[in-house]
C-alpha positions as CSV (number, residue, x, y, z in Angstrom):
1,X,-16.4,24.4,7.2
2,X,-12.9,25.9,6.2
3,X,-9.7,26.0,7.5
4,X,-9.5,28.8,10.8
5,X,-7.8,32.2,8.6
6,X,-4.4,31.5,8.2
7,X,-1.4,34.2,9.1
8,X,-0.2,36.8,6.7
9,X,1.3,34.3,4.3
10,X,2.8,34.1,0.7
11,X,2.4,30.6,-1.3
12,X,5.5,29.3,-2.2
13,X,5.0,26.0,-4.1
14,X,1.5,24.3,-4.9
15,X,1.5,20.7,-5.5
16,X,-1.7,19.2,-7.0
17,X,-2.6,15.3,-7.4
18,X,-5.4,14.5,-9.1
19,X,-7.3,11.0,-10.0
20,X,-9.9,10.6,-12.6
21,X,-11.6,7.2,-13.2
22,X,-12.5,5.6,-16.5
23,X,-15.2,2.6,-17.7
24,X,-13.1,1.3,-20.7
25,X,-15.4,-0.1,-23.5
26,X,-13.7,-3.4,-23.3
27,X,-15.1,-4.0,-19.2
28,X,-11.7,-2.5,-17.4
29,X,-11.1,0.4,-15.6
30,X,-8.5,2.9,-15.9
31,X,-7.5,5.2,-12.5
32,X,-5.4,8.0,-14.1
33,X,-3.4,9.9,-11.4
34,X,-1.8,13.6,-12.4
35,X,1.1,15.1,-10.2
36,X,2.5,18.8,-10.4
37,X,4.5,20.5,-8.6
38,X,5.0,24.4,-9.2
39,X,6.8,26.9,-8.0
40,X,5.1,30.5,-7.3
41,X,9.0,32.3,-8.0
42,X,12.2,31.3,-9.9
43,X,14.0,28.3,-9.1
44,X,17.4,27.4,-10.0
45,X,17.7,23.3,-10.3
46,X,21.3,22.0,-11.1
47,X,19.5,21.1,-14.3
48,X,18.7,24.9,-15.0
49,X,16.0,27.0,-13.5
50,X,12.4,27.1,-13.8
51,X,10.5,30.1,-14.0
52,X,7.6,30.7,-11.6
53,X,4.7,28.8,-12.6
54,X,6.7,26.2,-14.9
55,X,6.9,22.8,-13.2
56,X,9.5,21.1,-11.4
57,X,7.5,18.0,-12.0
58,X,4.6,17.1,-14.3
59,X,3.6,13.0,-13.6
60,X,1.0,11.0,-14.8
61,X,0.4,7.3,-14.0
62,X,-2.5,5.2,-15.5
63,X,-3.7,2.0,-13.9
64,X,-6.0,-0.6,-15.7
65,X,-7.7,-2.5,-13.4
66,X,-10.5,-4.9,-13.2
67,X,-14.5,-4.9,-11.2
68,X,-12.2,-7.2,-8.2
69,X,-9.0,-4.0,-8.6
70,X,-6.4,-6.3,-9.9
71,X,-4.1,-4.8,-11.9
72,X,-3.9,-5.3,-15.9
73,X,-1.7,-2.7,-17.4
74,X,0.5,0.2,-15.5
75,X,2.3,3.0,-17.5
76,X,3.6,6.2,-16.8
77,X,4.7,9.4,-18.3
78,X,6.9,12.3,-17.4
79,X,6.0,15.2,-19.0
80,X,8.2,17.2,-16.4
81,X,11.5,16.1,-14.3
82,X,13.7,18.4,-12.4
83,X,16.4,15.8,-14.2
84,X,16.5,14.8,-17.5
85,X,17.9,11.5,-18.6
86,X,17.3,10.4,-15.5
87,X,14.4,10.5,-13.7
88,X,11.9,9.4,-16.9
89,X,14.1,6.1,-17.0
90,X,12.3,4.5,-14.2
91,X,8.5,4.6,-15.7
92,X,9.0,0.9,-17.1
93,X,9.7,-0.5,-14.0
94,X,6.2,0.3,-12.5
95,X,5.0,-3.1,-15.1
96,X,6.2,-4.9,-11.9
97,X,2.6,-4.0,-10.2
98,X,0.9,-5.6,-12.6
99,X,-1.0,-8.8,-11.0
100,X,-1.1,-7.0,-7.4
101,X,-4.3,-6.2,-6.1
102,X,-4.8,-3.1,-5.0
103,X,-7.0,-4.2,-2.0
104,X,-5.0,-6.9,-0.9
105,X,-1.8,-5.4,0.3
106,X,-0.7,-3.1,-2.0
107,X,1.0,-0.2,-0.2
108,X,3.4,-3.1,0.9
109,X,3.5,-4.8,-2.0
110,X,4.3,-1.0,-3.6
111,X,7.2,0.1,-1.4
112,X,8.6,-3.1,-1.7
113,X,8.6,-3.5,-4.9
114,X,9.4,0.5,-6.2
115,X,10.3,1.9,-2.8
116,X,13.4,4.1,-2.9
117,X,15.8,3.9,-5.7
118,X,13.8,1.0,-7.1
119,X,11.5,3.7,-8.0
120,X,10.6,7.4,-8.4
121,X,9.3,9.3,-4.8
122,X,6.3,10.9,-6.8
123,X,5.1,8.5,-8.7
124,X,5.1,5.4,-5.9
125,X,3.9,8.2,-3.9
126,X,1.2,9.2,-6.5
127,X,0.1,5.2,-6.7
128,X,-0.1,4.8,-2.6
129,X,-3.3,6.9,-2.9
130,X,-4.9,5.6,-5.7
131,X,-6.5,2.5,-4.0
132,X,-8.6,5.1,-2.0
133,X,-9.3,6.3,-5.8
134,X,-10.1,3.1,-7.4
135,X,-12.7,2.6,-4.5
136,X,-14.5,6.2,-5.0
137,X,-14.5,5.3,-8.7
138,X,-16.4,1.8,-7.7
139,X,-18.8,4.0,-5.4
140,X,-22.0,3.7,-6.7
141,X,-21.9,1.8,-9.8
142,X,-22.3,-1.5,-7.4
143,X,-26.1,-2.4,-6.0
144,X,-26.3,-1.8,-1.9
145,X,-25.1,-4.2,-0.2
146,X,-26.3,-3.5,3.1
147,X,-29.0,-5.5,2.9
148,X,-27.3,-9.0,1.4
149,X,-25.5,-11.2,3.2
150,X,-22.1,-9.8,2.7
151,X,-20.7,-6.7,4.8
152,X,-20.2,-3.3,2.8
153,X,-16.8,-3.3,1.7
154,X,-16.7,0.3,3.4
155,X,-17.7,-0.7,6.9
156,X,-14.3,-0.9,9.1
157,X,-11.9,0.8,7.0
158,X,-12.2,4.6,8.6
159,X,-12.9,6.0,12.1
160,X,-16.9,6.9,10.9
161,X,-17.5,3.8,9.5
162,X,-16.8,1.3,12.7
163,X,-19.1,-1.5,13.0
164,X,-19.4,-0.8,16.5
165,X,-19.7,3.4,16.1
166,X,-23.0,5.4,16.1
167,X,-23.1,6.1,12.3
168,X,-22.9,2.2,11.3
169,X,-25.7,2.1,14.1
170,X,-28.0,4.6,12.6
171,X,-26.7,3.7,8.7
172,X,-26.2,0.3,8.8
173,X,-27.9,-1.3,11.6
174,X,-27.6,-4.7,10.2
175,X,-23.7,-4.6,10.5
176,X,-23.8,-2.7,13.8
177,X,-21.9,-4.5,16.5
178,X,-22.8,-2.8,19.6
179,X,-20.0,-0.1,21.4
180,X,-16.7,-1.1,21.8
């Protein structure tokens, strides 16, 4: 179901992230993550202005990871930076990931690491979201395991999915722990 209508309105600015997910010949994974941000009228940066529909910000990250989402290889590119000579400078610094897990405390491990002006906004920003990503890519490609002896990595990590909620009761009724 859609949003309720919305209020006479104009758009201003559409920002768009978007992940794709990769099986590399070689056994790896790659989780590539796109970030734009553009402007539906003129704006004037310090830098210069862009015109409606150019972007202030054009980002792309690409992660290599492994079947267990440990990191191999990070890079990043900025095709488009509201400024130059500046903001592109800090791509490199992203190598620092590699080794973290992205399971395993990541989120942490990424502020900490590339929070703030160890970092760029949109791109640690872009990389927060892509365990979620990495997992969706996953989805599917491994056997059930609802019926083994180890819990579904899903199961307790969102509202729906609660051991002891009504859909993991009717789902998943071997993991179903009874109402809270």
């Amino acid at each position: 179901m859609p949003l309720s209508p919305a209020a006479a309105r104009k758009r201003l600015h559409r920002r768009s992230v978007r992940y794709d997910g990769y099986a590399r010949d070689d056994g790896l994974f790659d989780v590539e993550g796109h970030l734009t941000d553009v402007k539906d009228h003129d704006h004037t940066l310090l830098t210069g202005t862009r015109r409606a529909g150019e972007p202030v910000h054009d980002l792309w990250v690409r992660v290599t990871i492994d079947t267990s989402l440990t990191i191999h290889a990070i890079e990043t590119s900025s095709d488009a930076i509201p400024y130059p000579g500046g903001c592109e400078r800090i791509g490199p610094a992203y190598a620092r990931l590699i080794g973290a897990n992205l399971l395993k405390g990541f989120r942490k491990t990424l502020h900490d690491t590339l929070g703030g002006v160890q970092g760029c906004t949109h791109l640690t920003e872009m990389l927060g979201a892509l365990p979620t990503a990495a997992v969706q890519m996953f989805a599917g490609l491994k056997k059930r395991e609802d019926e083994g002896e180890h819990k579904p990595f899903q199961l307790d990590r969102c509202h729906a999915l609660e051991t002891t909620g009504d859909v993991v009761r009717r789902y998943y009724p071997k993991w179903y722990r009874g109402a809270a």
